[in-house]
N, CA, C and O of each residue as an XYZ file, in Angstrom:
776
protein
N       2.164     12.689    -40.224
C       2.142     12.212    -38.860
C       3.163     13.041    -38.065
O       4.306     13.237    -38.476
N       2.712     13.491    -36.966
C       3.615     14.452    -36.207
C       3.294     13.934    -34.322
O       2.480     13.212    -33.745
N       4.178     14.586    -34.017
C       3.639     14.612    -31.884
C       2.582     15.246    -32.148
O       1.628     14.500    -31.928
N       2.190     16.438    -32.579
C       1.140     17.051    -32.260
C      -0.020     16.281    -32.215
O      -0.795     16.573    -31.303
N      -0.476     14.998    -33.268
C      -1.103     14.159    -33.579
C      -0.781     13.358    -32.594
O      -1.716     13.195    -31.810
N       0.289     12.730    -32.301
C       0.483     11.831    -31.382
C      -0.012     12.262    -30.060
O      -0.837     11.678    -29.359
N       0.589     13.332    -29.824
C       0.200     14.110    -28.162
C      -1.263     13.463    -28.120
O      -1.651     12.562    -27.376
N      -2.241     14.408    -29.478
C      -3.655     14.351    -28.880
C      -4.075     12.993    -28.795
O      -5.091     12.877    -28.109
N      -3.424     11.420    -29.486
C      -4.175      9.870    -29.472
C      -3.738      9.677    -28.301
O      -4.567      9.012    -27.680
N      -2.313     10.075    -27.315
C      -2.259      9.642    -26.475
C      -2.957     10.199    -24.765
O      -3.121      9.638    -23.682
N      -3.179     11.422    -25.251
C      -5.105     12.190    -24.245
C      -5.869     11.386    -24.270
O      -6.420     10.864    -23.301
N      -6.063     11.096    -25.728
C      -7.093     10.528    -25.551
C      -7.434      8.966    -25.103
O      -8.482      8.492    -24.664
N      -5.878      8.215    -25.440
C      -6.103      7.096    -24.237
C      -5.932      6.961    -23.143
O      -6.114      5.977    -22.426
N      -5.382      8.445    -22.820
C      -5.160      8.617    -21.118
C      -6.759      8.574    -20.511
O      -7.025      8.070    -19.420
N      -7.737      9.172    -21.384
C      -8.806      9.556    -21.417
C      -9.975      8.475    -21.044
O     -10.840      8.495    -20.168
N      -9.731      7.749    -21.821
C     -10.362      6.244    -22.100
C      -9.467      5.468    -21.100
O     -10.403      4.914    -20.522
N      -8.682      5.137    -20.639
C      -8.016      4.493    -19.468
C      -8.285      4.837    -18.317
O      -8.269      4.006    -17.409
N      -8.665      6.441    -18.052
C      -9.287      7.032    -16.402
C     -11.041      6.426    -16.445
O     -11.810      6.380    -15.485
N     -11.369      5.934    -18.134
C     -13.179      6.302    -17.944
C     -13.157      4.482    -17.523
O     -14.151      4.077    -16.920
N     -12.179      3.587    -17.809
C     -12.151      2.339    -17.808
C     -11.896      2.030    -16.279
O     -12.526      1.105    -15.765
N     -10.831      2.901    -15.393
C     -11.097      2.515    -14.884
C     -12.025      3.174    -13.551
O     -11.745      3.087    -12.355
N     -12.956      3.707    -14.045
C     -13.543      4.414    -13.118
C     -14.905      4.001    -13.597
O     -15.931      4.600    -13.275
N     -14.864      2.834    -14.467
C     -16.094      2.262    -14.847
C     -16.107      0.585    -14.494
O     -17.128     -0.074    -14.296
N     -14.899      0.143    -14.472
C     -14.118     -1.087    -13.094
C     -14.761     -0.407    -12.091
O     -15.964     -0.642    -11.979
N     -14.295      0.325    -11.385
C     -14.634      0.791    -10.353
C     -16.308      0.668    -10.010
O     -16.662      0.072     -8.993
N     -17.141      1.178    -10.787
C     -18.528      1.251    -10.687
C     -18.866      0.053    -10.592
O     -19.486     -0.153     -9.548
N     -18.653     -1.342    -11.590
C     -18.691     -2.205    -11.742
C     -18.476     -3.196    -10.326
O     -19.088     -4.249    -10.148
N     -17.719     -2.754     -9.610
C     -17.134     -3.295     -8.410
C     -17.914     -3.084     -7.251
O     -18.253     -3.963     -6.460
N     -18.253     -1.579     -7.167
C     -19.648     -0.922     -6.531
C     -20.583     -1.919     -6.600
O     -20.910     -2.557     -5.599
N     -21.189     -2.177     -8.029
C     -22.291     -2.658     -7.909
C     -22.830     -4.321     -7.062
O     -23.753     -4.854     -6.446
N     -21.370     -4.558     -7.650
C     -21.267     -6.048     -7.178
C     -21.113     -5.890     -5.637
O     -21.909     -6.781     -5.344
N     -20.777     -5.524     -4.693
C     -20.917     -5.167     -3.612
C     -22.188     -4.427     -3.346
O     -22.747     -4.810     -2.318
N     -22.693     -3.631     -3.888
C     -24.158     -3.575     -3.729
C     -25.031     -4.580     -3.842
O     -26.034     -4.281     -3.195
N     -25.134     -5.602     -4.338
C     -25.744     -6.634     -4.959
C     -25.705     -7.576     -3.736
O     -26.660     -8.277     -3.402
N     -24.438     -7.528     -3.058
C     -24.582     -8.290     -1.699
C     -25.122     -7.764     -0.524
O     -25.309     -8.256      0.589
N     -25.277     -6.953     -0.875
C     -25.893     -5.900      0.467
C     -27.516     -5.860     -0.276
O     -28.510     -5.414      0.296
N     -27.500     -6.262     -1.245
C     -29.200     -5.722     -1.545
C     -29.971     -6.264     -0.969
O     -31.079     -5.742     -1.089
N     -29.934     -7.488     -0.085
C     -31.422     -8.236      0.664
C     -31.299     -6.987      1.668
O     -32.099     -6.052      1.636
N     -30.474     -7.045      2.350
C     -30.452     -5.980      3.805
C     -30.886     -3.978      3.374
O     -31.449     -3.137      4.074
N     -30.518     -3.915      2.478
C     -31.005     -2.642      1.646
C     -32.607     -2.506      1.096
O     -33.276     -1.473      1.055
N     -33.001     -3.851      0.693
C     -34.412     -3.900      0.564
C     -35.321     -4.186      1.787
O     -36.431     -3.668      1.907
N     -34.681     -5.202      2.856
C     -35.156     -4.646      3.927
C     -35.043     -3.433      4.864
O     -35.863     -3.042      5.695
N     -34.021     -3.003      4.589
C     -34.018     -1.064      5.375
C     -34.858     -0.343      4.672
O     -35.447      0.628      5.145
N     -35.008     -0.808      3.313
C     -36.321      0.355      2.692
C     -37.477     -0.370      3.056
O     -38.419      0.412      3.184
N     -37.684     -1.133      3.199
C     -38.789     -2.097      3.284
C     -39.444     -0.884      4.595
O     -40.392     -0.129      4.375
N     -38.739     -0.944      5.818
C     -38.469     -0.243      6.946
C     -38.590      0.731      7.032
O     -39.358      1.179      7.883
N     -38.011      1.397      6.340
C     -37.988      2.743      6.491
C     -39.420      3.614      5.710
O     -39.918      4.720      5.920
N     -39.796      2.334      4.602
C     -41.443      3.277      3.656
C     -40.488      3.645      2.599
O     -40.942      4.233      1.618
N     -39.236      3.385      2.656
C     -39.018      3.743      1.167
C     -39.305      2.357     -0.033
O     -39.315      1.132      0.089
N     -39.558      3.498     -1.421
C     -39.480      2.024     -2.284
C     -38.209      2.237     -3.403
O     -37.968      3.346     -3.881
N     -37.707      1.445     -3.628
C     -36.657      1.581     -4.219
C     -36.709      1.014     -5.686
O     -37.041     -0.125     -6.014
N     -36.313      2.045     -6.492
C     -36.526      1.677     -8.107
C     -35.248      1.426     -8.310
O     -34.652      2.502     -8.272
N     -34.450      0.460     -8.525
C     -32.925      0.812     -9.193
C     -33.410     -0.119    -10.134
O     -34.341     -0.921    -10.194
N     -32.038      0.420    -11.183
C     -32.297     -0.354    -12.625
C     -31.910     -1.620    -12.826
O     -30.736     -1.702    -13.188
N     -32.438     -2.560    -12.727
C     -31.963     -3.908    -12.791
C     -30.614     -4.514    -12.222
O     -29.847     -3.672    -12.689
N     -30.012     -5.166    -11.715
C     -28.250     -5.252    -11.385
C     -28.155     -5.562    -12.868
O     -27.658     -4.658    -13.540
N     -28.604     -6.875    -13.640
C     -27.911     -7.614    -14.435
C     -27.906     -6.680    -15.942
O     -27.009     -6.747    -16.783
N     -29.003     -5.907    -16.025
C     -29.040     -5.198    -16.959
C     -27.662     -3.675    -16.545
O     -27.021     -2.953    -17.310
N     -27.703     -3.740    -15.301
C     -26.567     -2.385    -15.423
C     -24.976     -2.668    -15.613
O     -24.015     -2.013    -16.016
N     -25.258     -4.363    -14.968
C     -23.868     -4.715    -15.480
C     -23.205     -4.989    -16.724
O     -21.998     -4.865    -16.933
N     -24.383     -5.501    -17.811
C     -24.307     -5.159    -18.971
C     -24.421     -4.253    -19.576
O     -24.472     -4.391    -20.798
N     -24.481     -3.380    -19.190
C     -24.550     -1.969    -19.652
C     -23.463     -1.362    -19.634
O     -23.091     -0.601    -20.526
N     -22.418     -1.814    -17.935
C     -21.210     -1.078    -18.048
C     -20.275     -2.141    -18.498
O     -19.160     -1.646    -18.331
N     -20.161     -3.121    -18.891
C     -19.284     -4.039    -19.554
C     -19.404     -3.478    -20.641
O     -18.342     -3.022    -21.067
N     -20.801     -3.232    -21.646
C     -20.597     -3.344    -22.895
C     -19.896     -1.797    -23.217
O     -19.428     -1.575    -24.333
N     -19.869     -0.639    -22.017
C     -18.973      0.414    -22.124
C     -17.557      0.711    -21.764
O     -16.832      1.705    -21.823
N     -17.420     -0.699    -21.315
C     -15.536     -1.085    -20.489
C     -15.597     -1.505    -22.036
O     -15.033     -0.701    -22.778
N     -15.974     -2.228    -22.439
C     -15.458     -3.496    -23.735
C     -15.554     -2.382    -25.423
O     -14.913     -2.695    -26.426
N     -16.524     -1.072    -25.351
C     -16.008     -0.385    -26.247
C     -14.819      0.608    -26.192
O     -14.111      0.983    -27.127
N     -14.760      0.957    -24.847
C     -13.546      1.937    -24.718
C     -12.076      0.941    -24.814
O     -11.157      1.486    -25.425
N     -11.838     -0.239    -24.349
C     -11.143     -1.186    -24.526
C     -10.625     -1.323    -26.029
O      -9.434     -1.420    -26.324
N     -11.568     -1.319    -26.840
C     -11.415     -1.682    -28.218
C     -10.928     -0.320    -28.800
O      -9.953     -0.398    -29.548
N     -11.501      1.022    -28.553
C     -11.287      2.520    -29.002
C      -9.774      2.253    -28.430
O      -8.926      2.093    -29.308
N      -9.325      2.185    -27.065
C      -7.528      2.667    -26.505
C      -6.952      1.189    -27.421
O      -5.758      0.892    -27.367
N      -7.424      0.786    -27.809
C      -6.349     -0.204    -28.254
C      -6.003      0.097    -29.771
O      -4.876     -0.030    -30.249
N      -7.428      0.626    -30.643
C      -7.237      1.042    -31.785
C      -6.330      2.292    -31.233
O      -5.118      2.225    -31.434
N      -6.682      3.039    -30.781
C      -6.003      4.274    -30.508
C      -4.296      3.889    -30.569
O      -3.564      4.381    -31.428
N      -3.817      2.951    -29.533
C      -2.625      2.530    -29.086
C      -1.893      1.389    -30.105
O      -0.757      0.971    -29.882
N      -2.707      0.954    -31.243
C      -2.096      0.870    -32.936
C      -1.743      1.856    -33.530
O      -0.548      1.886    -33.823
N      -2.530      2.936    -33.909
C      -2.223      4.222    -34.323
C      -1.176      4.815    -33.752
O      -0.258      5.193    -34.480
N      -1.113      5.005    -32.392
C       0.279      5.771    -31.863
C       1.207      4.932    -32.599
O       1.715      5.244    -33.676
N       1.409      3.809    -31.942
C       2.452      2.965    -32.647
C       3.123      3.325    -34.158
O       4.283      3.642    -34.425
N       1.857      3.143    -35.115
C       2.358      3.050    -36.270
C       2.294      4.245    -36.483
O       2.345      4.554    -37.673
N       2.205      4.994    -35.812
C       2.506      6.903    -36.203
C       4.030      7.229    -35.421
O       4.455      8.382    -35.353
N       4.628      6.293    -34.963
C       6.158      6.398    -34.409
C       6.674      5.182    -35.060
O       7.851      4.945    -34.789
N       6.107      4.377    -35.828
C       6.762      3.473    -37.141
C       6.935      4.689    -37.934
O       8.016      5.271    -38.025
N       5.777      5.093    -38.549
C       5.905      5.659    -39.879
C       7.273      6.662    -40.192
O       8.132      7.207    -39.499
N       6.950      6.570    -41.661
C       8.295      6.909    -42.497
C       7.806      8.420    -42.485
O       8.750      9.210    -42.486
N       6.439      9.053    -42.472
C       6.278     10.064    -42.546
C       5.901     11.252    -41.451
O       5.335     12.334    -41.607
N       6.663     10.351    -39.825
C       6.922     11.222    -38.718
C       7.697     12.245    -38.557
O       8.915     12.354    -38.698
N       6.845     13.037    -38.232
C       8.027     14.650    -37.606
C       8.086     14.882    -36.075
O       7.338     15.095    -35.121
N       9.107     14.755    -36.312
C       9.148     15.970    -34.577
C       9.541     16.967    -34.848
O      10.525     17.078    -35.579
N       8.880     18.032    -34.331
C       8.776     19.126    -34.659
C      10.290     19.890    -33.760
O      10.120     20.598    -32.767
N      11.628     19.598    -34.295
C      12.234     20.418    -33.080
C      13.042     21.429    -33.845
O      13.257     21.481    -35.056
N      13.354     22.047    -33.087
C      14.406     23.626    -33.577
C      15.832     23.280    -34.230
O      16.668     22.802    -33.462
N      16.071     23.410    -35.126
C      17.252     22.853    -35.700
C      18.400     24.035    -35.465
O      19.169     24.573    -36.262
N      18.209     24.201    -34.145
C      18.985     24.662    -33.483
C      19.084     24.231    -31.879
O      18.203     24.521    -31.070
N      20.219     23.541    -31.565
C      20.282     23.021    -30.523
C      20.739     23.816    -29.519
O      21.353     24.825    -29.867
N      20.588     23.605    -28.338
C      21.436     23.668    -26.914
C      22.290     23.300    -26.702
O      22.230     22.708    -27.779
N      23.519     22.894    -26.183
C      24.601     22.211    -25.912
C      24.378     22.471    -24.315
O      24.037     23.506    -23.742
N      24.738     20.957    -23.704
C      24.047     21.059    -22.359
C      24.771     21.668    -21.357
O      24.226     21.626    -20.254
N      25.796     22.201    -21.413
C      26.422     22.740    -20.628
C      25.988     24.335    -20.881
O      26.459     25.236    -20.187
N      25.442     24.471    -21.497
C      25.022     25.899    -22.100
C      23.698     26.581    -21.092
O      23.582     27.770    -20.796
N      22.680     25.330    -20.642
C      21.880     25.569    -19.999
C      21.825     24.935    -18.429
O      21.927     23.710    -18.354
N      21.686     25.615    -17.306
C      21.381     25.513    -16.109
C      20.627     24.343    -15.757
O      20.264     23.698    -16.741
N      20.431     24.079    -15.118
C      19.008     23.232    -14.925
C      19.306     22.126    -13.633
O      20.412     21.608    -13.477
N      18.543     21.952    -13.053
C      18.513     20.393    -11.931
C      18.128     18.946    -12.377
O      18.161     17.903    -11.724
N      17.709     19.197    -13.825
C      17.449     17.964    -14.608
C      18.268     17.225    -14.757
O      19.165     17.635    -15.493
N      18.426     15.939    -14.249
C      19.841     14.887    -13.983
C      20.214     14.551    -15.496
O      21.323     14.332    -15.985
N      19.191     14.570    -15.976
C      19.199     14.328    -17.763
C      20.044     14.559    -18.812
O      20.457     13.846    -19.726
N      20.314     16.326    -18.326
C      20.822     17.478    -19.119
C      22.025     17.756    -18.388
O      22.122     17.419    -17.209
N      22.956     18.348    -19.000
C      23.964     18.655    -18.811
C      25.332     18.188    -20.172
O      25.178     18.027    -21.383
N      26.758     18.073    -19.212
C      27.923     17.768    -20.112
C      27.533     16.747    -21.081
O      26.858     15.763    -20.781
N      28.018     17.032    -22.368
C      27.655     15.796    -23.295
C      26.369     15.434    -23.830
O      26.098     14.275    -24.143
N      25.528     16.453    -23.947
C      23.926     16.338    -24.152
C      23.891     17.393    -25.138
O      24.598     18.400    -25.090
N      23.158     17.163    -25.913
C      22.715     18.429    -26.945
C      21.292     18.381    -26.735
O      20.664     17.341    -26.537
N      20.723     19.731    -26.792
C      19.143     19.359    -26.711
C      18.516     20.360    -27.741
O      18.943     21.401    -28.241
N      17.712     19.881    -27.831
C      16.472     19.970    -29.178
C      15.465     20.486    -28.465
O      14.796     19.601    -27.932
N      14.943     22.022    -28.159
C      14.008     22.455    -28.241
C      12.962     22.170    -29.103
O      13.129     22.481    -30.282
N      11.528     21.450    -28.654
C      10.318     21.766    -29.679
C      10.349     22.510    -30.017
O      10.939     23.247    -29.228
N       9.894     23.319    -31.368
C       9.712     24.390    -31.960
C       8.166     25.030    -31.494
O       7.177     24.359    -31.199
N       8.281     26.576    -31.526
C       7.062     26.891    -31.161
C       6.888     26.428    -29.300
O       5.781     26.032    -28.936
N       7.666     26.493    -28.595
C       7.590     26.102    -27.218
C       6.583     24.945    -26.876
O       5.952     24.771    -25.834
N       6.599     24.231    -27.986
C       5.691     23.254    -27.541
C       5.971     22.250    -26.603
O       7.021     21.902    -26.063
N       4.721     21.828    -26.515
C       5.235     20.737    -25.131
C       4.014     19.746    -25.211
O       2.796     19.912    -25.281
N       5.021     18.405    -25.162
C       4.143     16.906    -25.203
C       3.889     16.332    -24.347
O       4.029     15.122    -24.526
N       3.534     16.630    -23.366
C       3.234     15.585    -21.887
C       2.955     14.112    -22.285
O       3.669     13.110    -22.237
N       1.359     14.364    -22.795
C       0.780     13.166    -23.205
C       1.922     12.646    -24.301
O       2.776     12.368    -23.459
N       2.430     12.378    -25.315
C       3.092     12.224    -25.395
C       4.489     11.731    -25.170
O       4.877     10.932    -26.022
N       5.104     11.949    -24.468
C       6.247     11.387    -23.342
C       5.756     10.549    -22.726
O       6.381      9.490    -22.674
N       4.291     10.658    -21.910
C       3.594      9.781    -20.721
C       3.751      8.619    -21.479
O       4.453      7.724    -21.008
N       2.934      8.392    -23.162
C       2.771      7.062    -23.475
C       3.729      6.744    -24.372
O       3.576      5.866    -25.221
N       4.802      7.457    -24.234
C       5.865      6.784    -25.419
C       6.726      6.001    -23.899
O       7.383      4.961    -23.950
N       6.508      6.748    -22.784
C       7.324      5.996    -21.438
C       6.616      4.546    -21.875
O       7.373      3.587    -22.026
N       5.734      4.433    -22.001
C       4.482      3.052    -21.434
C       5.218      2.049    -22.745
O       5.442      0.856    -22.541
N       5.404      2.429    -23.509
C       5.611      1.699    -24.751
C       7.383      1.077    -24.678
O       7.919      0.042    -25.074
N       7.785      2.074    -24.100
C       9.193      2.049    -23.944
C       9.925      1.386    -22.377
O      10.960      0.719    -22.368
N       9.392      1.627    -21.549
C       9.602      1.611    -20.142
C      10.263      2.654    -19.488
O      10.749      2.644    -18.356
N      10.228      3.741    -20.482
C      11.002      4.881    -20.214
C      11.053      5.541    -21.354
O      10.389      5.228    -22.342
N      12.031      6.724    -21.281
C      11.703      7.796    -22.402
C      12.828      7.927    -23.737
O      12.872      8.763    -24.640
N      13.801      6.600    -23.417
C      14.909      6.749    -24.023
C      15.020      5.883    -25.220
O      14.545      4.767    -25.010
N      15.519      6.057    -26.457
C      15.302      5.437    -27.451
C      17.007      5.596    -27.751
O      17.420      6.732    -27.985
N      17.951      4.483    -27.741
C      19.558      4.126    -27.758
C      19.894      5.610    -27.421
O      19.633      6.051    -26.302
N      20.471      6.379    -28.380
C      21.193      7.748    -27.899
C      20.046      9.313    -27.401
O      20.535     10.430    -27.228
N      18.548      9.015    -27.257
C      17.943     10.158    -27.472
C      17.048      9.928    -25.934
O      16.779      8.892    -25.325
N      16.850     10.859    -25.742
C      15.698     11.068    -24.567
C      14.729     11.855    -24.792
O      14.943     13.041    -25.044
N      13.431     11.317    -24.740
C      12.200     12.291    -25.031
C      11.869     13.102    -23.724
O      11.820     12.387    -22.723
N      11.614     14.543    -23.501
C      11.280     15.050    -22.498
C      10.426     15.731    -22.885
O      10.303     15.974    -24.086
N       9.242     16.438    -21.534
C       7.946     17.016    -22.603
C       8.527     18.219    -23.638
O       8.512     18.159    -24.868
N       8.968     19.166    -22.931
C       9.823     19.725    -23.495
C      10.735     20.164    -24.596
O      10.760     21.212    -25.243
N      11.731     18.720    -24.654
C      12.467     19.114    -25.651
C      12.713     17.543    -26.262
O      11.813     16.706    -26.340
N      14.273     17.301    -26.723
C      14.666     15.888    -27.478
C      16.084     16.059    -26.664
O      16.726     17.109    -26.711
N      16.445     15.051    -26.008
C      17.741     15.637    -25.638
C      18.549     14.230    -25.979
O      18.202     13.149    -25.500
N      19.929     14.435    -27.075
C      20.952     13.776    -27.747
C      21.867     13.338    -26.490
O      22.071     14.000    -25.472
N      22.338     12.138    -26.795
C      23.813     11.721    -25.781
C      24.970     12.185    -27.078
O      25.026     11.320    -27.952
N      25.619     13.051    -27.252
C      26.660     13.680    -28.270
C      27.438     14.267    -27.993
O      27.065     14.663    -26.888
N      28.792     14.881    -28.253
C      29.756     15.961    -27.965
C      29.490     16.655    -28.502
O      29.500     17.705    -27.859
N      29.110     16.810    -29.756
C      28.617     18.165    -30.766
C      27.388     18.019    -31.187
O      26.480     17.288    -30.789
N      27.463     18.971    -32.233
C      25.917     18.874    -32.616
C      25.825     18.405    -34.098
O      24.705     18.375    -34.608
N      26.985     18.012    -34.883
C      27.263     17.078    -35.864
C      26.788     15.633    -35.353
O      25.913     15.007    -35.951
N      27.481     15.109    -34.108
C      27.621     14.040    -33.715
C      25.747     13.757    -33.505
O      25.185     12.757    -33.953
N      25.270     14.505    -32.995
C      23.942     14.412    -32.214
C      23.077     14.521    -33.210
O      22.273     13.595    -33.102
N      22.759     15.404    -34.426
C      22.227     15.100    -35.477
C      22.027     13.234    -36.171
O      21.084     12.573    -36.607
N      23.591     12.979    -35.919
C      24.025     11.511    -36.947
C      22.965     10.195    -35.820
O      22.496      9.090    -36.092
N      22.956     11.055    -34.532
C      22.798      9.738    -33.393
C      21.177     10.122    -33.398
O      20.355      9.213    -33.280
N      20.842     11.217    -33.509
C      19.026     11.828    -33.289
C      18.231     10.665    -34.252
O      17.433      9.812    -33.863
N      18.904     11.010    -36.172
C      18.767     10.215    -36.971
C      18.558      9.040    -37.075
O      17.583      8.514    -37.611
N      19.909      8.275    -36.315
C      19.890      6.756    -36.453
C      19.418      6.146    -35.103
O      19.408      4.915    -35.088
N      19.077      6.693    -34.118
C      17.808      6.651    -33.201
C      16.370      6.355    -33.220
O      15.604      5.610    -32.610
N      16.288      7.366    -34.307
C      14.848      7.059    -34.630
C      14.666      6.223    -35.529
O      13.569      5.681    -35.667
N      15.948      5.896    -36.495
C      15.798      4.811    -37.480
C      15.506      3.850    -36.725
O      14.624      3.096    -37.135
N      15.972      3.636    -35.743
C      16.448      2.186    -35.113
C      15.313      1.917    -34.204
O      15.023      0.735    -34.022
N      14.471      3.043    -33.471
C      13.277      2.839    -32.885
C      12.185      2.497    -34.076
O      11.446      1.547    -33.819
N      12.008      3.101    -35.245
C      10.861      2.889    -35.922
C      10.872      1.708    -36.959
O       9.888      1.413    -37.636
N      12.493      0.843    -37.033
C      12.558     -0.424    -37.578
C      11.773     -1.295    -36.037
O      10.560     -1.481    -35.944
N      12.550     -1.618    -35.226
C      12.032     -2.007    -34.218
C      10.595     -2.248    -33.754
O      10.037     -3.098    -33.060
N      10.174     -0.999    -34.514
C       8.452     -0.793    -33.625
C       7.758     -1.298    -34.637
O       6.595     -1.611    -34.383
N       8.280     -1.515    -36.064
C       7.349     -1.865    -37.251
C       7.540     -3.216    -37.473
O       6.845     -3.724    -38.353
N       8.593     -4.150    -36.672
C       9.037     -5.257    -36.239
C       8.269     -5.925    -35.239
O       7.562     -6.883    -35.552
N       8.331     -5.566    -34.224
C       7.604     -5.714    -32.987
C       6.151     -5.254    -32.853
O       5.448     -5.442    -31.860
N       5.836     -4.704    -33.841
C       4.533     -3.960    -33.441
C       3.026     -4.302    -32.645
O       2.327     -3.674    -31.850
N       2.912     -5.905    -33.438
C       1.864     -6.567    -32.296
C       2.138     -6.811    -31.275
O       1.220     -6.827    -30.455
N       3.346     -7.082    -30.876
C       3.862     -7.002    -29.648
C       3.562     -6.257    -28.470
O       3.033     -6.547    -27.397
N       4.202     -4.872    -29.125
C       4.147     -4.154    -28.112
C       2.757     -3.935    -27.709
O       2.371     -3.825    -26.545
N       1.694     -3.856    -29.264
C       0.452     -3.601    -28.845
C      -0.494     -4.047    -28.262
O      -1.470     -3.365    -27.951
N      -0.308     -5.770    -27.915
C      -0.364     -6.432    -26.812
C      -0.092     -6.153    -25.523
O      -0.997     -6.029    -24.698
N       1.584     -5.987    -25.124
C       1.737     -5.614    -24.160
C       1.348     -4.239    -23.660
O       1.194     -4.152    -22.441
N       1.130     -2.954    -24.519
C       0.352     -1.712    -23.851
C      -1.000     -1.710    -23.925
O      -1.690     -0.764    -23.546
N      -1.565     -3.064    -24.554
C      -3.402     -3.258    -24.158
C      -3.369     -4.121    -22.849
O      -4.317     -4.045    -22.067
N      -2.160     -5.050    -22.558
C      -2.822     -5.292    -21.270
C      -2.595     -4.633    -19.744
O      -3.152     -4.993    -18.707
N      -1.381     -3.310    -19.956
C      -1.100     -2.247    -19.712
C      -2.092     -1.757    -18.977
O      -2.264     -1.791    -17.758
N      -2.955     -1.133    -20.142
C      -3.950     -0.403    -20.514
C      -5.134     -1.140    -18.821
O      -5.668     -0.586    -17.860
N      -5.042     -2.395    -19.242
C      -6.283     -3.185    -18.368
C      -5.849     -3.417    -17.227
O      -6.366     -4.306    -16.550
N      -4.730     -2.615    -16.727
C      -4.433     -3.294    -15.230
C      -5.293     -2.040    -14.271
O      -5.341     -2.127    -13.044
């Protein structure tokens, strides 16, 4: 289990969350069409057009029963993230060679004095990733660590210190999350449905 894995479950419920709600959306259409349909069948009536649409009640079941599988896919999906940031056999992939934050420039309020940072290895970069570890978290910070797409950035003076705190960070997030886990996965399915 790695981000790289994680990155792509959390696309893909970004994925399934834009089709949900842009299938709400349709859903909402229709029902507002549905009130307008006497006056719509009389403008075609009027006009010589004839109008074939596909049933209302059959299309609304049609897009429920495709809200109610993607629903069930981001939620399995959003177990899996979870227990892939429980698991004992997560990597983050970062450079075991740090930054020291005064070392690097930047306008990032984040970075700076007292920060060590952890380049991904391979310049990688987790958007998706960060996006839904924010959702899970309310933010990107786990006690001493900050996830950025970017990099891992330590609250430490050295890079002894920031190793010991990176470590018992993630210990302390992935007891937590294997603790809490229906929890949270409750609260980021109904997340998910707003």
């Amino acid at each position: 289990m790695d981000l790289y894995y994680l990155d792509e479950l959390a696309a893909r419920i970004k994925v399934n969350r834009d089709k949900i709600a842009r299938l709400r959306q349709e859903l909402a259409d229709l029902d507002a069409r549905m009130r307008d349909k006497a006056i719509d069948q009389e403008f075609a009536r009027l006009i010589g057009y004839q109008q074939e649409d596909e049933d209302a009640e059959s299309m609304r079941a049609r897009i429920n029963t495709e809200i109610d599988a993607l629903e069930e896919t981001v939620k399995n999906d959003m177990e899996a993230f979870i227990n892939g940031l429980a698991s004992s056999e997560l990597i983050i992939p970062i450079d075991p060679r740090p930054v020291i934050g005064d070392e690097q420039s930047t306008t990032n309020s984040n970075r700076g004095r007292g920060k060590i940072i952890y380049k991904y290895r391979d310049s990688a970069i987790f958007t998706n990733f960060v996006s839904m570890f924010s959702v899970i978290f309310s933010n990107c910070t786990v006690k001493d660590i900050i996830f950025t797409p970017d990099s891992v950035i330590v609250n430490a003076k050295d890079e002894r210190e920031a190793r010991y705190r990176f470590v018992n960070s993630i210990r302390e997030m992935q007891r937590m999350l294997a603790k809490k886990a229906n929890t949270i996965a409750l609260i980021a399915e109904q997340q998910v449905k707003r």
